[in-house]
C-alpha positions, 0 to 999 in steps of 0.5 A: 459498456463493458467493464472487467476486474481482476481478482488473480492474485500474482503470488500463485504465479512464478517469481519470473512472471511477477508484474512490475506493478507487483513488485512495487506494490505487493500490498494491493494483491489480494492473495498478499494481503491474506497471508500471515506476516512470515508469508508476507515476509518470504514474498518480499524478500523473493520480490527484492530478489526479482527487482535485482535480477530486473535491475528494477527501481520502482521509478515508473510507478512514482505517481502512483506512489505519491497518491497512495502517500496522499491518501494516507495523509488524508486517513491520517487528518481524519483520525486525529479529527475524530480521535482529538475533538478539541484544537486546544489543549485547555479544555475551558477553550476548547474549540470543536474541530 
């Protein structure tokens, strides 16, 4: 069994060369998701820019995003399970989550 993984971050490549998926998911780049917030920034807006140059919608990933909105739900339940010990406000009748 043979198995590859890539670490190359798309944010070294030109604007041009970005993949669709990037475009869509910026966040999930590694290089990306090391940068300050106003790199962050500049990249997003050159991204905006490339989607309208592709006319491109991000409607081909829709599964993908509604995966990652479930994963987040479920982060989500499990903070406040663990942030909120109690289902009831009164703390006489509390019940352990």
């Amino acid at each position: 069994m043979v198995g590859c993984t890539f670490n190359i971050s798309e944010i070294e490549r030109s604007q041009a060369t970005y993949s669709n998926f990037f475009l869509c998911f910026p966040d999930t780049d590694i290089g990306f998701s090391k940068l300050h917030t106003k790199e962050q920034f500049l990249i997003r807006k050159e991204i905006a820019k490339e989607k309208r140059n592709r006319n491109f919608n991000c409607d081909e990933f829709s599964n993908f995003a509604s995966t990652i909105q479930n994963v987040d739900d479920i982060n989500k339940g499990i903070l406040m399970d663990k942030s909120q010990p109690c289902r009831r406000p009164n703390l006489n009748n509390c019940e352990v989550r």
